[in-house]
PAKEMAR-127372 format. One line per field, with one value per atom (N, C-alpha, C, O, CB): residue number from 1; atom name; x, y, z. Coordinates in pm, whole numbers, plus 50000, padded with zeros to 5 digits. Glycine has a CB too. Example, Ala and Ser with C-alpha at 12.3 -4.5 7.8 and 13.67 -1.06 7.14 Angstrom:
% PAKEMAR-127372
n <- (1:1:1:1:1:2:2:2:2:2)
atom <- (N:CA:C:O:CB:N:CA:C:O:CB)
u <- (51319:51230:51320:51424:51131:51285:51367:51290:51341:51408)
v <- (49431:49550:49670:49668:49553:49775:49894:50003:50114:49940)
w <- (50780:50780:50780:50846:50905:50708:50714:50787:50804:50572)
% end
This chain:
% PAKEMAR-127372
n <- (1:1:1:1:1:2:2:2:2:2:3:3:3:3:3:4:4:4:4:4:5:5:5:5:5:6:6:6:6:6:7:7:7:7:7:8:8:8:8:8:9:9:9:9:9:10:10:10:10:10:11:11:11:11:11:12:12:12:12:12:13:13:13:13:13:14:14:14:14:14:15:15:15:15:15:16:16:16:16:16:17:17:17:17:17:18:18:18:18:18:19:19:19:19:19:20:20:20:20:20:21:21:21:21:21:22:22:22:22:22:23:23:23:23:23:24:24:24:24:24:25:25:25:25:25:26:26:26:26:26:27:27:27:27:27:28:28:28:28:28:29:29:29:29:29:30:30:30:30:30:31:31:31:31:31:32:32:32:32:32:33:33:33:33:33:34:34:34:34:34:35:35:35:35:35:36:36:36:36:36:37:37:37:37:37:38:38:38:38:38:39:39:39:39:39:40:40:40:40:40:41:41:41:41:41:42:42:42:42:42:43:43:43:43:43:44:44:44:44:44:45:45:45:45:45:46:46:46:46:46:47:47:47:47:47:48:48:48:48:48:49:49:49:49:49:50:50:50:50:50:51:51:51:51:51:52:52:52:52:52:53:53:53:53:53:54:54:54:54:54:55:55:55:55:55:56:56:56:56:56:57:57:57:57:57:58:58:58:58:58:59:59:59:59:59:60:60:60:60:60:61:61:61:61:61:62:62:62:62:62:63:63:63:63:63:64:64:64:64:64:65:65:65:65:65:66:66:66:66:66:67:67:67:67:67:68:68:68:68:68:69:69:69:69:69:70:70:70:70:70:71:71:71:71:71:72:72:72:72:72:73:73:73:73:73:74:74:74:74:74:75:75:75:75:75:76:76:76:76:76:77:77:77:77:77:78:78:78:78:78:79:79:79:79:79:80:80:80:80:80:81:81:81:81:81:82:82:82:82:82:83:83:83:83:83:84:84:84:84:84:85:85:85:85:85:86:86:86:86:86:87:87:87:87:87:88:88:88:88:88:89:89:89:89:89:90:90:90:90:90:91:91:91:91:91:92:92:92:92:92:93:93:93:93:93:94:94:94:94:94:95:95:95:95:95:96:96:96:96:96:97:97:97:97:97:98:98:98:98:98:99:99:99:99:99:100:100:100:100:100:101:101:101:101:101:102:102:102:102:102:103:103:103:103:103:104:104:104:104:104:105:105:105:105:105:106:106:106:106:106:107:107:107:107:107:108:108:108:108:108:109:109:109:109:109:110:110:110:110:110:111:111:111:111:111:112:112:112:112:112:113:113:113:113:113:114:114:114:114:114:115:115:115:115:115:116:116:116:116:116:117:117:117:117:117:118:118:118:118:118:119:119:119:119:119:120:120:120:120:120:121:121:121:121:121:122:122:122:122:122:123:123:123:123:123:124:124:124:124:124:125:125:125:125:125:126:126:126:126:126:127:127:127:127:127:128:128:128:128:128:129:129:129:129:129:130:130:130:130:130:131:131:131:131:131:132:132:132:132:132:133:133:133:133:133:134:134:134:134:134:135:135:135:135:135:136:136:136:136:136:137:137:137:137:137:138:138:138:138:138:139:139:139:139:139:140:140:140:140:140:141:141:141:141:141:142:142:142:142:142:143:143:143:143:143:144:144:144:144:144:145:145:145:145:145:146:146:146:146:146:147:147:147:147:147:148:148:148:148:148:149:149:149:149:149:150:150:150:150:150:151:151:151:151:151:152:152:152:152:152:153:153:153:153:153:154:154:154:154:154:155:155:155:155:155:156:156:156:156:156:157:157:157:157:157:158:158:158:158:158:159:159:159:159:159:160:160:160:160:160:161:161:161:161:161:162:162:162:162:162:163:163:163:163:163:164:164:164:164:164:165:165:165:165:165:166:166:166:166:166)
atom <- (N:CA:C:O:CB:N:CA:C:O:CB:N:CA:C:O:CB:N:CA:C:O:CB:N:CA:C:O:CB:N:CA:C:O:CB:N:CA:C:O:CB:N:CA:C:O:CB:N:CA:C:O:CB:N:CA:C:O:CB:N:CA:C:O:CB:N:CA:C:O:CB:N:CA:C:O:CB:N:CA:C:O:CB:N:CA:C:O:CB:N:CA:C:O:CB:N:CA:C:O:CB:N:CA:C:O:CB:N:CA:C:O:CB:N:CA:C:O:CB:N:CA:C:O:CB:N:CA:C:O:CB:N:CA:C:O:CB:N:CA:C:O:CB:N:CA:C:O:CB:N:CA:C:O:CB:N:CA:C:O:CB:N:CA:C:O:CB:N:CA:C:O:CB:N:CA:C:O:CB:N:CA:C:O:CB:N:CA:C:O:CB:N:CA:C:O:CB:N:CA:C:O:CB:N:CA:C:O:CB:N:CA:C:O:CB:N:CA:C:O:CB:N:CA:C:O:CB:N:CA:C:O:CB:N:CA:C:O:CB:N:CA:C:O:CB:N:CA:C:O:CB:N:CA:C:O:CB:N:CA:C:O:CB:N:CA:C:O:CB:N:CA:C:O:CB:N:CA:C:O:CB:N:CA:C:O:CB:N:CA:C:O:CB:N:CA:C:O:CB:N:CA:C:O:CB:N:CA:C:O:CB:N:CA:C:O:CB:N:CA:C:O:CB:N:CA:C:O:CB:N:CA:C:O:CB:N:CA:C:O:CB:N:CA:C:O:CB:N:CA:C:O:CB:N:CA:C:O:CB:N:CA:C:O:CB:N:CA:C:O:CB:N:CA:C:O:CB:N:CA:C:O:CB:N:CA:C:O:CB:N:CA:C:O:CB:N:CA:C:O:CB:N:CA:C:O:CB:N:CA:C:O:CB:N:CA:C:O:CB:N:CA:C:O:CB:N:CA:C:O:CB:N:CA:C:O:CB:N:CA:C:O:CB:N:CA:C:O:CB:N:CA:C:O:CB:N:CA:C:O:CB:N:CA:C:O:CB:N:CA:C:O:CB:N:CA:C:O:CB:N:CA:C:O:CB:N:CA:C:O:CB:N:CA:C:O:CB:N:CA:C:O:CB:N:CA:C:O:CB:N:CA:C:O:CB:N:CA:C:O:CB:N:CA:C:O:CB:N:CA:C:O:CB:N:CA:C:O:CB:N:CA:C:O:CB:N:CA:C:O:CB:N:CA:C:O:CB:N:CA:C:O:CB:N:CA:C:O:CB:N:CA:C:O:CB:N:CA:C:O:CB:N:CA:C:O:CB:N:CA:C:O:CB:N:CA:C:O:CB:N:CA:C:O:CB:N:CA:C:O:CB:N:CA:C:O:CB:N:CA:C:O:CB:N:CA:C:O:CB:N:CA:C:O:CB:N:CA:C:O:CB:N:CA:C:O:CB:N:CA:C:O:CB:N:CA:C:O:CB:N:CA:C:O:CB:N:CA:C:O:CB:N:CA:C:O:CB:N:CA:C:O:CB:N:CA:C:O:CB:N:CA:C:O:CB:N:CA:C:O:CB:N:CA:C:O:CB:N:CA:C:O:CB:N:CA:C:O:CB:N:CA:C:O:CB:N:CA:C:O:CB:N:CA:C:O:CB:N:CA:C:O:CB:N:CA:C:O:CB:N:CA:C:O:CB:N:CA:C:O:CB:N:CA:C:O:CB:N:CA:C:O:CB:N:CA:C:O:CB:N:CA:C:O:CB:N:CA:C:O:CB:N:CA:C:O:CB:N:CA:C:O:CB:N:CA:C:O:CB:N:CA:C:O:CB:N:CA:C:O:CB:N:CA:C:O:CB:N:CA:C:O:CB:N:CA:C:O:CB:N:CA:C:O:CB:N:CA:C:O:CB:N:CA:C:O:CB:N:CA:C:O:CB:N:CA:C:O:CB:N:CA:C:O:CB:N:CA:C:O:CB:N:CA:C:O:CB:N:CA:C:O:CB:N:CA:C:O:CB:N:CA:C:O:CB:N:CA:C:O:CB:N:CA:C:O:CB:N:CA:C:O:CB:N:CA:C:O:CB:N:CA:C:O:CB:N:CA:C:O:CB:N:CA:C:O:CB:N:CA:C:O:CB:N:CA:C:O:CB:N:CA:C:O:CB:N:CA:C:O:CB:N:CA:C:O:CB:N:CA:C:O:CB:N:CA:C:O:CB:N:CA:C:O:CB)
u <- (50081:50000:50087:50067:49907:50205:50272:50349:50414:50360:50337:50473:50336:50348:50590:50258:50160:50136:50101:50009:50145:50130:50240:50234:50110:50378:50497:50495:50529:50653:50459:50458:50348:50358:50413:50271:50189:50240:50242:50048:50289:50371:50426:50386:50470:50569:50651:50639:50727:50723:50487:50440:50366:50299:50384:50337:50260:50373:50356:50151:50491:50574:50677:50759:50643:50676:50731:50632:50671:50747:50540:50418:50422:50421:50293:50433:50476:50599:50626:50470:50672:50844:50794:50830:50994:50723:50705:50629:50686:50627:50517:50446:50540:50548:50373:50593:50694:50768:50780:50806:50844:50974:50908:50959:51081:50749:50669:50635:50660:50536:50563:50570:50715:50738:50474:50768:50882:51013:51097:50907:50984:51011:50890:50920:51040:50800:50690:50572:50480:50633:50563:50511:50572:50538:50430:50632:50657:50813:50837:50585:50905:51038:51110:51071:51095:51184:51258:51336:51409:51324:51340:51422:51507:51449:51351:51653:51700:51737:51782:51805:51716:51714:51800:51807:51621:51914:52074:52059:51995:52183:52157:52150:52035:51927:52151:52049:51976:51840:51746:52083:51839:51799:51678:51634:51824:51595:51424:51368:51255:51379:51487:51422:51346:51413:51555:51276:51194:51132:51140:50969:51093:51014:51075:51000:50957:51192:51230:51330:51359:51254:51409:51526:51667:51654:51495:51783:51904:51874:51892:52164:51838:51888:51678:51634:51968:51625:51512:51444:51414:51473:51419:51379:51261:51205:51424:51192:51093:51052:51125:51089:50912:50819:50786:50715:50657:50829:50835:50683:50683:51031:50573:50501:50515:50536:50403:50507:50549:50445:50468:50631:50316:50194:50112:50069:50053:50107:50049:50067:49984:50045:50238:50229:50270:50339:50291:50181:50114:49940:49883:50124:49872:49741:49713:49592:49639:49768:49757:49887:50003:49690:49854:49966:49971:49881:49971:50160:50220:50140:50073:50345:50139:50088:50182:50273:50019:50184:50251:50277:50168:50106:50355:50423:50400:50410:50411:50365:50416:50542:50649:50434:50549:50689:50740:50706:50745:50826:50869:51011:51098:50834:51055:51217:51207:51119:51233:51329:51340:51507:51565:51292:51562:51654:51754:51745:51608:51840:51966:52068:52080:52030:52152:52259:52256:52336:52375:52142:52107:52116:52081:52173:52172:52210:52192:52238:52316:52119:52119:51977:51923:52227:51910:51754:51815:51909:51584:51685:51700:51560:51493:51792:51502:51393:51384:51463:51341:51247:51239:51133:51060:51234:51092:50939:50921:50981:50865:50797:50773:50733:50628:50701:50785:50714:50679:50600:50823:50746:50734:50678:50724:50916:50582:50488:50537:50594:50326:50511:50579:50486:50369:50541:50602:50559:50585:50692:50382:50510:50535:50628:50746:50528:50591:50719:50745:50673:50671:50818:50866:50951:51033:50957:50942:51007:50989:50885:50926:51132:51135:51155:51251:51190:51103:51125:51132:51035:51019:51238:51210:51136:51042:51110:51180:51150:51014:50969:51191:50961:50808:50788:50805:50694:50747:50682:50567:50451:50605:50629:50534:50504:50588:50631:50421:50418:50333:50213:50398:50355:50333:50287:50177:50235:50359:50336:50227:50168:50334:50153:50068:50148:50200:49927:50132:50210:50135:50027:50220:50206:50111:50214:50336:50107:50089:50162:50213:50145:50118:50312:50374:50304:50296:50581:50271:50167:50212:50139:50008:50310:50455:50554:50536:50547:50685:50706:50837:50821:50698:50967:50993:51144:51133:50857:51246:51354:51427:51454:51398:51499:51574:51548:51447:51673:51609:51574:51610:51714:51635:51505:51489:51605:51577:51217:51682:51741:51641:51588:51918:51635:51616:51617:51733:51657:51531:51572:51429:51324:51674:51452:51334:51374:51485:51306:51287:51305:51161:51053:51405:51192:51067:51135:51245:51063:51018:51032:50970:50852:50988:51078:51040:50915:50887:51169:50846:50753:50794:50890:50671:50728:50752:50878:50944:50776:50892:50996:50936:50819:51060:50996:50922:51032:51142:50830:51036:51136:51117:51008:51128:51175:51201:51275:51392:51228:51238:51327:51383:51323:51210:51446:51420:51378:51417:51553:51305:51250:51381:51380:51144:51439:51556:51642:51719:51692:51612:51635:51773:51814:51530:51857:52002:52092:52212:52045:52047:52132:52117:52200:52078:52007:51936:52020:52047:51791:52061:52096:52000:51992:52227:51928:51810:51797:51865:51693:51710:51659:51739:51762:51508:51773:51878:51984:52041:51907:52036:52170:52182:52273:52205:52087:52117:51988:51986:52113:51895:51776:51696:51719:51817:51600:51420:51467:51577:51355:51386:51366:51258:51170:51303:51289:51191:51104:51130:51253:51012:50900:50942:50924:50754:50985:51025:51142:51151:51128:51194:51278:51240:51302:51373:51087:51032:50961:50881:50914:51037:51009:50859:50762:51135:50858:50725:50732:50803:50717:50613:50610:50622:50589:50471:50681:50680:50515:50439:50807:50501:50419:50418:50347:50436:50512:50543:50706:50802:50491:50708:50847:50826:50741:50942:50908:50952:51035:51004:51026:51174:51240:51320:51412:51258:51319:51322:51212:51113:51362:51202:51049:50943:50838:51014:50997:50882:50851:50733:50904:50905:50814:50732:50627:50885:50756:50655:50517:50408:50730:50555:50496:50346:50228:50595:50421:50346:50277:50159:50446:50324:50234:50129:50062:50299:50080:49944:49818:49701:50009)
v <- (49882:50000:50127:50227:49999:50103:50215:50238:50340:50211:50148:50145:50222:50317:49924:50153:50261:50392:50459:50220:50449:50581:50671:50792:50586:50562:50665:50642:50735:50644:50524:50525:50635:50736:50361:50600:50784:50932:51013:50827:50950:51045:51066:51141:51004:50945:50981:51000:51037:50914:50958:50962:51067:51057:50861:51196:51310:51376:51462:51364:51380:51493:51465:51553:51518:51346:51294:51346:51425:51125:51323:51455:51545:51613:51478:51614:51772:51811:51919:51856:51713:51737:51741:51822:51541:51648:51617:51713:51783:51465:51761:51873:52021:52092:51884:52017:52160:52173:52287:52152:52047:52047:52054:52115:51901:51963:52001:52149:52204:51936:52212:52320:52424:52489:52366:52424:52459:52468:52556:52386:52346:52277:52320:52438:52141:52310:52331:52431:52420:52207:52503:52622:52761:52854:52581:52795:52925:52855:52735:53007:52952:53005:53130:53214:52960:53157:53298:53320:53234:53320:53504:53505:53643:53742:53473:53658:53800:53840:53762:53827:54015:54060:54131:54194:54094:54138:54151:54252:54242:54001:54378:54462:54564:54542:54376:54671:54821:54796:54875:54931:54660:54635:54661:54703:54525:54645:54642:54798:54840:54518:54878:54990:55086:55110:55087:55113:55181:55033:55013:55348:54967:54904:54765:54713:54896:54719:54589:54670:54729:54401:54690:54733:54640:54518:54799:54693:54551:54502:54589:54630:54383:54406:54346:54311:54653:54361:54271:54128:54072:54297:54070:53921:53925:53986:53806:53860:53844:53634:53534:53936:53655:53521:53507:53593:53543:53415:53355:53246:53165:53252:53274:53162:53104:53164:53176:52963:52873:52841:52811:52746:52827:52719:52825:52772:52687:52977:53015:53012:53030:53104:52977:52932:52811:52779:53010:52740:52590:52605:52534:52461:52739:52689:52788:52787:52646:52887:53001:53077:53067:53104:53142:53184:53329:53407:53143:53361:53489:53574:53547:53500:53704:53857:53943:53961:53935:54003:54151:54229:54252:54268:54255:54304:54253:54331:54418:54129:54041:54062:54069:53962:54073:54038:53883:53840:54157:53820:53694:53659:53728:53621:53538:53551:53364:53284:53496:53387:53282:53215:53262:53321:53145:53046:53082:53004:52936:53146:53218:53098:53058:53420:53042:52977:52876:52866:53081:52816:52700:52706:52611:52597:52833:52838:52946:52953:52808:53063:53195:53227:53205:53297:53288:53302:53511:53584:53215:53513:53695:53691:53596:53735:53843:53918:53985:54078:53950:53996:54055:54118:54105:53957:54217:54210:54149:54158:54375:54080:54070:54139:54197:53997:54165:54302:54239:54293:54458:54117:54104:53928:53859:54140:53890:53781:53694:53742:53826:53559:53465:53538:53577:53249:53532:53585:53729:53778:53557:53785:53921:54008:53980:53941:54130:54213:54330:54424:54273:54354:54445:54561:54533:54360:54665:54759:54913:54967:54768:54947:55065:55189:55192:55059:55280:55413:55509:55531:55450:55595:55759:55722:55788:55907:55598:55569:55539:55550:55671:55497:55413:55300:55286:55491:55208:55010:55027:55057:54899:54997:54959:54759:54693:55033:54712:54600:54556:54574:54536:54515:54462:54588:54586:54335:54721:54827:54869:54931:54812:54869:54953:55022:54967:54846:55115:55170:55107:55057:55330:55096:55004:55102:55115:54789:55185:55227:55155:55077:55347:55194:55104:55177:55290:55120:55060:55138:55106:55045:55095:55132:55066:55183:55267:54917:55213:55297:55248:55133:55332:55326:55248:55380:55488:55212:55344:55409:55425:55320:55410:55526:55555:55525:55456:55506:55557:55575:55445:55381:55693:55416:55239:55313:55430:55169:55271:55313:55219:55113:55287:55328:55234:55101:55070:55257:54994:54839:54787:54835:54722:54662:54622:54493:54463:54684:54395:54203:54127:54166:54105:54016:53960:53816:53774:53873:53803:53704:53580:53549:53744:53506:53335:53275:53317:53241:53180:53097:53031:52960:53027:53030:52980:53051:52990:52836:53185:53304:53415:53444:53373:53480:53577:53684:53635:53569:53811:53938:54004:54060:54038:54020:54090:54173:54168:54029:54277:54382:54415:54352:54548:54471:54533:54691:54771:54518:54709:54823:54955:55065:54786:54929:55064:55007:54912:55095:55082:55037:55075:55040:55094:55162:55165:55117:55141:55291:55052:54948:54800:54712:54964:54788:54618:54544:54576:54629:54437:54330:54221:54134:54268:54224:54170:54166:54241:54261:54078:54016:54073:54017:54033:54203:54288:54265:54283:54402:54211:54110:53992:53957:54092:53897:53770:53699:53579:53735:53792:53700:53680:53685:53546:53656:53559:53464:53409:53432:53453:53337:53219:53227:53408:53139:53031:53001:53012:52916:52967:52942:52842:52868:52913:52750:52628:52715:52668:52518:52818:52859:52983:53037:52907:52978:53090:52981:52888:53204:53047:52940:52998:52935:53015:53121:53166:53351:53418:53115:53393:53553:53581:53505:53626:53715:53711:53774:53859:53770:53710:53724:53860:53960:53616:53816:53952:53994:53917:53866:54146:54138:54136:54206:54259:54053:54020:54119:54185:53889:54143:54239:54317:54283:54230:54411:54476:54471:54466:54604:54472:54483:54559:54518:54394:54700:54785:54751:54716:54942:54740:54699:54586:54570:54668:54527:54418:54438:54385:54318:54536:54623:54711:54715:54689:54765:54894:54822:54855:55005:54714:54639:54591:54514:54523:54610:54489:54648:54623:54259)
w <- (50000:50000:50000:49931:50120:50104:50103:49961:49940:50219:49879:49810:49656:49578:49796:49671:49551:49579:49482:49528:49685:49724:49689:49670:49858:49681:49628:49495:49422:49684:49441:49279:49248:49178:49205:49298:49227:49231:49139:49310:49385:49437:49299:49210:49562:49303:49196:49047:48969:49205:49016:48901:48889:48785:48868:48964:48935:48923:48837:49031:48971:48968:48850:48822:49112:48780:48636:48547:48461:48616:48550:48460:48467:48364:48473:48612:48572:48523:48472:48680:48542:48492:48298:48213:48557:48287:48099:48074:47991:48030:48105:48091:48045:47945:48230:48159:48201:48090:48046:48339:48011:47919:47779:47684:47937:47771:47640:47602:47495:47647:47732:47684:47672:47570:47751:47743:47720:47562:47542:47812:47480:47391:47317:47302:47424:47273:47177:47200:47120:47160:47274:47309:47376:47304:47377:47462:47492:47478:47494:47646:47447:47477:47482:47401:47415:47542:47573:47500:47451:47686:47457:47368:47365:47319:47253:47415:47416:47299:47215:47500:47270:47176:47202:47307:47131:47073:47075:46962:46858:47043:47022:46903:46874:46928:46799:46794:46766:46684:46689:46664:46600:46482:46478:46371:46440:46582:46604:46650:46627:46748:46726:46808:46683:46582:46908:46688:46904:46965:47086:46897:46907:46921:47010:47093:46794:46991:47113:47112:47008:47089:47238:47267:47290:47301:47371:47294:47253:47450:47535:47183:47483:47632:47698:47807:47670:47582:47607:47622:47517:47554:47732:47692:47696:47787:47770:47601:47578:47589:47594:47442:47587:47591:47427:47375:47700:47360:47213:47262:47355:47161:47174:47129:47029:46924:47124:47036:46902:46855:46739:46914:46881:46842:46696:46593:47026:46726:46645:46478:46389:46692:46471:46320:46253:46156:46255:46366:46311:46263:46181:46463:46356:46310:46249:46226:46401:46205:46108:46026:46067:46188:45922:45860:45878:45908:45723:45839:45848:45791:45692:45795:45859:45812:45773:45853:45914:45667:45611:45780:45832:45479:45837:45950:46058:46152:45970:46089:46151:46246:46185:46064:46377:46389:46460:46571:46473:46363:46397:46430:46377:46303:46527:46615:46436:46402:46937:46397:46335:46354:46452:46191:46300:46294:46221:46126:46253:46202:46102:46154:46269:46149:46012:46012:46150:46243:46001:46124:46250:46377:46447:46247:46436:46554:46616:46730:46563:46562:46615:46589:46481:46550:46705:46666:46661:46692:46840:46602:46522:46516:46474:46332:46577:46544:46503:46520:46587:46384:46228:46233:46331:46103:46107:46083:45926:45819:46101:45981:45796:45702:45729:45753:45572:45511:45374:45297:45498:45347:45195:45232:45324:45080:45144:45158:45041:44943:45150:45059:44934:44797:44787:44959:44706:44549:44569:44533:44492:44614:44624:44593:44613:44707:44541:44440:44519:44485:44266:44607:44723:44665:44577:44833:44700:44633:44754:44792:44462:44786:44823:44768:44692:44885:44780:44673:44743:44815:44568:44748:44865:44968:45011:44800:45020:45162:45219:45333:45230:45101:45106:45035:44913:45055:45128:45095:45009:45040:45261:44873:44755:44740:44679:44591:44783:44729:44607:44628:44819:44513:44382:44336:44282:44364:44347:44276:44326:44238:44148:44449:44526:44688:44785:44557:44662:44784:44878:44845:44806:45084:45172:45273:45264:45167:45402:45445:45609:45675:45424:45635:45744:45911:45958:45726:45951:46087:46199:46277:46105:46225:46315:46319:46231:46225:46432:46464:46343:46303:46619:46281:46191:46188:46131:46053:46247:46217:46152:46094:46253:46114:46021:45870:45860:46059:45738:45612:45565:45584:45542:45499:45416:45259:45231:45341:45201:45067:44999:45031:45035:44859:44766:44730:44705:44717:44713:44649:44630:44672:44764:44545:44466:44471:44427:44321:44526:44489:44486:44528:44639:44427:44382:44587:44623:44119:44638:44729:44695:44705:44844:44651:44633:44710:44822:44692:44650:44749:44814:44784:44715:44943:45067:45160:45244:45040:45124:45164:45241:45214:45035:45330:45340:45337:45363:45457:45314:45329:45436:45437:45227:45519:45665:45709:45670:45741:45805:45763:45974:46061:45643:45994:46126:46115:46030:46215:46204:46229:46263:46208:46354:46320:46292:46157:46164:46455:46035:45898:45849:45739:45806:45949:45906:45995:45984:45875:46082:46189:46159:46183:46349:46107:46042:45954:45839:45940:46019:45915:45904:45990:45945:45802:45758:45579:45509:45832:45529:45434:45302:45195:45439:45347:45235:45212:45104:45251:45332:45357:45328:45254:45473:45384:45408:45299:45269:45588:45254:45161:45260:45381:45083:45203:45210:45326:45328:45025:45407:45513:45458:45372:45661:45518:45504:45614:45734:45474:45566:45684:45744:45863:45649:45736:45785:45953:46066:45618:45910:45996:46147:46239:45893:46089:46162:46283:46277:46056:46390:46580:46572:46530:46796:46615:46674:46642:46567:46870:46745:46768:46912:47003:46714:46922:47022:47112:47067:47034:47226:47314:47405:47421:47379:47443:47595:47620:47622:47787:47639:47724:47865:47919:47699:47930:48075:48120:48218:48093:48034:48061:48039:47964:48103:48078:48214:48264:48191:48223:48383:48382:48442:48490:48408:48430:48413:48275:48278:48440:48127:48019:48052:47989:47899:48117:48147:48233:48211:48217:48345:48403:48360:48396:48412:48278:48184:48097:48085:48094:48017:47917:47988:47920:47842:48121:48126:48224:48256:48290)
% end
């Protein structure tokens, strides 16, 4: 009798151990944000709460912001601006997509230069929000969906932003 009371014991707290590491592993993860690339909007020195589940049951949006997978080993936060197929084009510092101007409703630093690309299917073009500190999609190309973890959820910290957000 005594000895089933610890096999359960020990078997509720092995569930919460598997629970804890599933979600951990396939739903929320943490993620510090390194670097100028995003401001105003994430600052270098922020951790944030990454959800993973939402782009399994729905797909990416035109400014979107998503943490994805660079050179297998480094996660980076982006925004999305350019959608698979899509013909992206900057001009005097305004987002034309497929030759309709689209205006950006996001806080958005510094001057975008000139450039124009067609984004492959199943790609998306991403940019960071402070646009002359960003090493993004202009640099390195189109992401793949396959490489995009999640969005982010919440910042933790510091945490008066965490604070102030609720």
């Amino acid at each position: 009798m005594i000895f089933k009371k610890n096999i359960r014991r020990y078997l509720k707290y092995f569930l919460i151990i598997i629970t804890l590491l599933l979600i951990r592993n396939y739903v929320l993860i943490s993620a510090l944000v390194v670097g100028k690339s995003m401001e105003p909007n994430y600052i270098d020195g922020n951790i944030m709460i990454v959800e993973q589940v939402s782009q399994y049951v729905k797909k990416h949006n035109r400014f979107d912001i998503v943490v994805f997978k660079y050179d297998n080993s480094t996660y980076i936060i982006k925004r999305i601006i350019g959608l698979p197929g899509e013909f992206v084009k900057y001009k005097n510092n305004m987002l034309y997509i497929n030759n309709t101007y689209v205006e950006e409703v996001f806080d958005v630093s510094g001057y975008t230069e000139d450039f124009e690309v067609i984004v492959p299917i199943d790609k998306y073009f991403v940019l960071g929000d402070n646009r002359t500190k960003s090493r993004d999609s202009r640099i390195f190309g189109s992401i793949q969906k396959k490489d995009i973890i999640g969005k982010p959820l919440i910042v933790i910290w510091p945490i008066k932003t965490f604070v102030n957000a609720n």
